[in-house]
N, C-alpha and C positions, 0 to 999 in steps of 0.2 A: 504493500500500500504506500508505504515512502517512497518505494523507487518507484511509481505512477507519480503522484503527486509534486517530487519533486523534478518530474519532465517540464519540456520548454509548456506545454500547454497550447492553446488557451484551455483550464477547465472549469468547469460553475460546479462547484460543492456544497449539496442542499447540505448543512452540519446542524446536526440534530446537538439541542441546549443541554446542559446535563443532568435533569431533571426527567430529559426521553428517557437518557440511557437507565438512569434510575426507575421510570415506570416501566418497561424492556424487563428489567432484572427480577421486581416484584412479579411481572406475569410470567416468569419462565423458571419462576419458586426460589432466587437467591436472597440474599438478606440484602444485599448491595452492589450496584454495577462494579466495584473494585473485586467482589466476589463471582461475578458472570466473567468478568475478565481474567484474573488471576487467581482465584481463587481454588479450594478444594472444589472437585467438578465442574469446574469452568470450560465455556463453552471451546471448542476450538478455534487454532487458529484461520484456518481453510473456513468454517462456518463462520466468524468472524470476521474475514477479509471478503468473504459474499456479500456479509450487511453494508461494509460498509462501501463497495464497491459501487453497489446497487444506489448508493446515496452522491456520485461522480459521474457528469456526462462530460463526453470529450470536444467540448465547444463551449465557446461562451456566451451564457446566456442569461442578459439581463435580467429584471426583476419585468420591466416595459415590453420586453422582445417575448414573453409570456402569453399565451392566450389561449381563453375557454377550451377545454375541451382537449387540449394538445396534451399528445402521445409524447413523453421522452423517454428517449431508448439511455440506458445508462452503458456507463463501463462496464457493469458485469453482464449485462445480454440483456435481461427482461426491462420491459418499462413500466413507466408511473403517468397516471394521467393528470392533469393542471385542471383546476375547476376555480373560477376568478368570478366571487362573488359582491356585492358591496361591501360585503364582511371581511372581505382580503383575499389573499392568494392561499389555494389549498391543492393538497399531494395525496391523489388515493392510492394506494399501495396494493396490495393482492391480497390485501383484510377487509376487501371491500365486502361491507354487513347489508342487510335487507332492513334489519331491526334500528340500525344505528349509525349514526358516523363515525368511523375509523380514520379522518384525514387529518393529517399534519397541517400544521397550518404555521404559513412562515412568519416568521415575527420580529425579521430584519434582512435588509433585501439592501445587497450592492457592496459589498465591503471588498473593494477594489485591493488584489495583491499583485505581485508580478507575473504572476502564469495564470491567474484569472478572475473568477466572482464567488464569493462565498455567501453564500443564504441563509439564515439559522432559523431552523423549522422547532416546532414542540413534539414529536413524535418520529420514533426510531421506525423509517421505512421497512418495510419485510417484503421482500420478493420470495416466489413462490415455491424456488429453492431450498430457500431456508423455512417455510413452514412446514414441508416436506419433510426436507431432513431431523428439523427440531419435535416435529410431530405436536407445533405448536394450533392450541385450539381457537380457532380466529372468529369464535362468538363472543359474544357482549357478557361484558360478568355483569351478577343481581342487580348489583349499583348502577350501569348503565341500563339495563333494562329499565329499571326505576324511571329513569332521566327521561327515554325516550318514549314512555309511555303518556300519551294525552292524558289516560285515566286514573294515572298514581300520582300527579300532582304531589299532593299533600302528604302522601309516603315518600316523596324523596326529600320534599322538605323534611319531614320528622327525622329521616336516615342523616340527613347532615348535619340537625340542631343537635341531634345526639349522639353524633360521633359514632355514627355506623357505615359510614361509606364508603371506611377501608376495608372494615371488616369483612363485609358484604362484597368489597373487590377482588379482596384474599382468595388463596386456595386453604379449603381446611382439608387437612391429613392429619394422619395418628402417628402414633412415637415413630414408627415405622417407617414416614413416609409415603404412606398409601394414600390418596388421594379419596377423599370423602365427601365434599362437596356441602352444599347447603339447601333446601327446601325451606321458603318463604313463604306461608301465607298471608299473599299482600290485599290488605285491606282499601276498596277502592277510596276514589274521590268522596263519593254520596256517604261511605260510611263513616269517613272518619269526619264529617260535617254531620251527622247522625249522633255521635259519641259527645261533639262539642257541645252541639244542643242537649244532651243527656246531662252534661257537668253543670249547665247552669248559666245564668248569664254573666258571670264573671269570664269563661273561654269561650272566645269567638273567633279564637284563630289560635297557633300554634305561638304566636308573639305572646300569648299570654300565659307561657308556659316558662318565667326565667327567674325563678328562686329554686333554690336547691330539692325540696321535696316534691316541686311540681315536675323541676329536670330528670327525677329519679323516676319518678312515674312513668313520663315517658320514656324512658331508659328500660322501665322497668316491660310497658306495654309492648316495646320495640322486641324487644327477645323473644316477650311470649311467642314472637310469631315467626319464631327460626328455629328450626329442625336442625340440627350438626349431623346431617347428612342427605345425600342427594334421594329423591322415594317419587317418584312418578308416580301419577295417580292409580296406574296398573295394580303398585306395590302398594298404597297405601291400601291399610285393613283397621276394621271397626278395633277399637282397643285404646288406651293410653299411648301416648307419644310425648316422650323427652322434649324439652324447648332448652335451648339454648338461656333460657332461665332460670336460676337454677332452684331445684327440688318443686318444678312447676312445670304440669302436666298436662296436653288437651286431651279431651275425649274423643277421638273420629268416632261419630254414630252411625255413620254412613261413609259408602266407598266403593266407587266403582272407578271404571273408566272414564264417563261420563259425566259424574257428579260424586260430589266428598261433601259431607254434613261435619260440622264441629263446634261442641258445646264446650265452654270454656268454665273458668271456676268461679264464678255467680252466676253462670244458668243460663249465659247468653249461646243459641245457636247461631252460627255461620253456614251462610251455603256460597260454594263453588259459582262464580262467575265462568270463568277459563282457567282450565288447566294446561299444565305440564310448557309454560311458556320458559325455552332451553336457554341454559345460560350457560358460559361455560365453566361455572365454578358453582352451577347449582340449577335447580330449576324453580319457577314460579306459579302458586296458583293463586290469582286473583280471586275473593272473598267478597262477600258484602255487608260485612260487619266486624268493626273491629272486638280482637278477642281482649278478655279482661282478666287478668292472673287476679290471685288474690290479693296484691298490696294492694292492686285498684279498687278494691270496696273495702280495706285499710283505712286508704286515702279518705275516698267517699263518704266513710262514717266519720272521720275526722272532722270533713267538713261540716257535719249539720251535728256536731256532741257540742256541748257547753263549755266556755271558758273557762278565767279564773273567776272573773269576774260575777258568772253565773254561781259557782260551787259555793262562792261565801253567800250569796245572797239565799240561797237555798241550804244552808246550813243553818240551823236554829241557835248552835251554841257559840255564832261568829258572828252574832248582833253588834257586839262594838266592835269589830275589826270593820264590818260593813262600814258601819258610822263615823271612824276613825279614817276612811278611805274617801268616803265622802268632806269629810271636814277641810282635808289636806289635800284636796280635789285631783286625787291619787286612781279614782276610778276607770278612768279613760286609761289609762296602761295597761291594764289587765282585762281590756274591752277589745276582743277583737273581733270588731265590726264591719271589718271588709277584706274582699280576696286581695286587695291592691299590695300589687308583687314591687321588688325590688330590682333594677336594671343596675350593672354594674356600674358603678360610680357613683349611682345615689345617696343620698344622706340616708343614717337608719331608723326606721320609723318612730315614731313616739308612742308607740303601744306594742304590748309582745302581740307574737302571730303565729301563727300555724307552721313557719318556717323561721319564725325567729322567736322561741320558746323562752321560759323562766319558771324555776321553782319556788313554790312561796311554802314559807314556814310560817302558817295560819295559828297564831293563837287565840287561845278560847276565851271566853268572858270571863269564867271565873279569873285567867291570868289575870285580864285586864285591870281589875276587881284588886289584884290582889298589887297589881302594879300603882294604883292611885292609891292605897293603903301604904305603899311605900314612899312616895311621894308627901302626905301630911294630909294635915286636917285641911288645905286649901284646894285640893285637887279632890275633888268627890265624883266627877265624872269629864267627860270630856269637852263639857260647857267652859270650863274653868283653862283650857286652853287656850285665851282668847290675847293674847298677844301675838306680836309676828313674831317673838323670839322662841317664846311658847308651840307655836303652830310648825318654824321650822324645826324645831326640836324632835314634836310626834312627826314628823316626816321625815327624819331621819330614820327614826325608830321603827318605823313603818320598812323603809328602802333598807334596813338590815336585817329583815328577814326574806330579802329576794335574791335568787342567785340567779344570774344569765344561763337558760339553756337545762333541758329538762335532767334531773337527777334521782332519779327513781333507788327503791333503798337497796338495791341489792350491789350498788356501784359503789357503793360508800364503807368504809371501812375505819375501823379505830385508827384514831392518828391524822386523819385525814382535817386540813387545815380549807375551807369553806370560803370562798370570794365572797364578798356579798357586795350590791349596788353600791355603798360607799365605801368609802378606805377600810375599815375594819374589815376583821375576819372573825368566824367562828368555828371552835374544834369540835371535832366529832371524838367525841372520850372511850364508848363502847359503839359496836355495831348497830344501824339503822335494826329494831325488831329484837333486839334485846327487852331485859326487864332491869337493868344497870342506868345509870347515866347515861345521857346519848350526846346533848350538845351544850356548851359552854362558851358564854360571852365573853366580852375580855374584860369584863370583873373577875373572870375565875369564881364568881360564887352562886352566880347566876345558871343553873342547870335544870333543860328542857330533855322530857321525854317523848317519845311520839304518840300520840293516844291513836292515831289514824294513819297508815302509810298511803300510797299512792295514790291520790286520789287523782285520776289522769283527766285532764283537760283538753279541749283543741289547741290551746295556746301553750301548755306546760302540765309541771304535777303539783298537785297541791300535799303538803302532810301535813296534818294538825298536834299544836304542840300544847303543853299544860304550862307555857312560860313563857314570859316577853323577855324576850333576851335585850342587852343593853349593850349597845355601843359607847364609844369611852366621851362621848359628848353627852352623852345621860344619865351616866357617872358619875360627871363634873357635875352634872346639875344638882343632881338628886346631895353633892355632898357641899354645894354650897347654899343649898335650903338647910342644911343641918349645922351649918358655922355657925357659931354665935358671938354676934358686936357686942363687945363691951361700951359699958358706957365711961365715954371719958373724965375723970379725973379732976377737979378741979384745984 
């Protein structure tokens, strides 16, 4: 290839960017074109000097001297045909697909050297040579099927937002090597605009899908509907079938050649649109409803369960926590009142949510009770609060029983040292569900047990304590209501 190349010329060399040679490498199962070229089984030399041969005519020819339709015969024997759209200049190859585009398309034209023109295309040309000898498969993987389809719209969108479009391009094989393929039950356009109206009027598009539980969802719905392995409809039989999610399973009810039924884990049947649409790293059978694993009615119940905000109001023995939240107008954080998701870079919201959680350590009345008894004969209830030094005070009081981000008691352990909303911390002394000690303020004397573990919410968990714990700003207070002024001296 040097000694062509470095001839008097003139030659035009379409030079594939090297991002081809990397997509080349992923479709013919290497980890890397350093690995197709040099690598443990890398491709030959002689099959090598065919590609790139076939990418070399022996004339020079502009980018302008180009036109529709034209045959060029290359260096290595076979030709490529020119297709000059307003979209630019394109090179079909002998991968030319029915399903899809397979053309290169140049994306820098004229770069003028001494022996001739070089052209730099996005895809490594194949002559027919080399699919031959490579015994390479020159159908469309899942992902392009996707793409090209009118009717999966909104499945190629979900396969992109959710980082399946490599996967889905891949070859899947087992330890061994052996090529296994993928089976997609893809869900068409009508259905996945069927599911959106199913969630609510909060999703009305797939944009409404960008805080992390809602991305998991989909993440999650996206598998359900991948088989890790190739099963033509022929093959498929009434029974459970693996998804590529794991320890979640569909039920084919139905299966023929002609038609496949699939009832999914809350109850939803799917019937077969078309089947067995070949791909070469898998086949396709378009659906008409999307399937739902069980995190999706996980999710589902999440959405329509009670907050924090509900659990205290609905608790009888959290009447002044309730009244305590209302006074310090602390309500609206633990109110979550709307789907309204987060986009990266936004500020974080001012109330916990369903994807941005907190657990509260709910004390009961009697604490409360026993917490104004601590305080003196002037605090009798939370009327007596009515200063701003006062009001910021129980509202500290209040934000140190919250911690960011749900904490359920089996995570928690002796030792373990507690963030809470303000600077303080509080320790955990014995294990959450003990009959011991459990948590401790930074008095050290002040010690809550749990009367109620996980009381789980849509926004967090809630556990009810027999103690108002103190922060070291309630401390100060509580010991300078107990100082006593002398009286001066005369």
């Amino acid at each position: 290839m040097d000694a062509t190349l470095s001839g008097a010329g003139p030659f035009t060399v379409f030079a594939p960017n090297d991002q081809a040679f990397e997509n080349l490498a992923a479709a013919l199962g290497f980890a890397s074109a350093k690995d197709m070229i040099s690598g443990e089984g890398a491709v030959s030399p002689d099959l090598l000097a065919t590609i790139l041969t076939y990418h070399v005519v022996g004339s020079a020819a502009s980018a302008a001297s180009l036109s529709d339709a034209q045959e060029v015969t290359t260096v290595q024997g076979e030709s490529f045909t020119v297709n000059i759209t307003d979209g630019g200049i394109f090179l079909q190859d002998k991968t030319e697909r029915e399903e899809t585009s397979s053309e290169a398309q140049v994306v820098e034209t004229d770069v003028i050297v001494t022996n001739g023109i070089i052209h730099t295309i996005d895809k490594v040309l194949l002559p027919q040579a080399v699919i031959d000898a490579a015994m390479i498969d020159t159908r469309p993987t899942i992902t392009e099927l996707a793409v090209a389809n009118d009717g999966l719209t909104i499945l190629e969108a979900a396969v992109i937002k959710a980082g399946f479009a490599d996967l889905l391009s891949s070859k899947n094989v087992d330890e061994d090597g052996n090529e296994l393929g993928y089976t997609v039950f893809a869900p068409s356009d009508d259905a996945f605009v069927a599911i959106l109206d199913f969630l609510g009027d909060d999703y009305n598009s797939l944009d409404d899908f960008d805080n992390g539980p809602e991305m998991q969802l989909l993440s999650d719905i996206l598998a359900y509907h991948v088989v890790p392995q190739r099963v033509e409809s022929s093959a498929v039989v009434v029974g459970e079938v693996a998804t590529a999610l794991e320890d979640a399973s569909l039920e084919i009810t139905a299966a023929s050649e002609t038609a496949v039924a699939i009832t999914d884990a809350v109850g939803g049947v799917s019937n077969s649109i078309a089947l067995d649409v070949q791909g070469s790293n898998g086949v396709i059978h378009v659906i008409d409803r999307v399937l739902l694993p069980e995190a999706a009615q996980v999710f589902l119940d999440k959405l329509v369960s009670d907050d924090l905000a509900d659990i205290v109001v609905a608790e009888p023995t959290l009447s002044i926590l309730e009244a305590a939240l209302i006074k310090t107008e602390l309500v609206s954080v633990f109110v979550d009142d709307s789907n309204t998701s987060l986009a990266e870079g936004d500020e974080a919201p001012s109330n916990f949510t369903y994807f941005q959680t907190a657990t509260v350590l709910a004390p009961t009345d009697d604490a409360f009770v026993a917490l104004l008894d601590l305080l003196g004969d002037d605090y009798n209830s939370l009327d007596d609060f009515d200063t701003e030094e006062e009001i910021a005070l129980l509202t500290n009081i209040l934000l140190y029983h919250v911690v960011s981000g749900s904490v359920t008691s089996e995570s928690v352990v002796a030792g373990t040292v507690i963030n809470t909303q303000i600077a303080d911390t509080i320790e955990v002394i014995d294990e959450l569900g003990s009959d011991s000690v459990l948590l401790q303020d930074t008095s050290g004397n002040s010690d809550a047990q749990l009367l109620a573990l996980d009381v789980m919410a849509r926004n967090g968990v809630a556990h009810i304590i027999d103690t108002v714990l103190l922060p070291q700003e309630a401390i100060d207070f509580i010991n300078s209501l107990n100082e006593v002024v002398e009286e001066p001296t005369e």
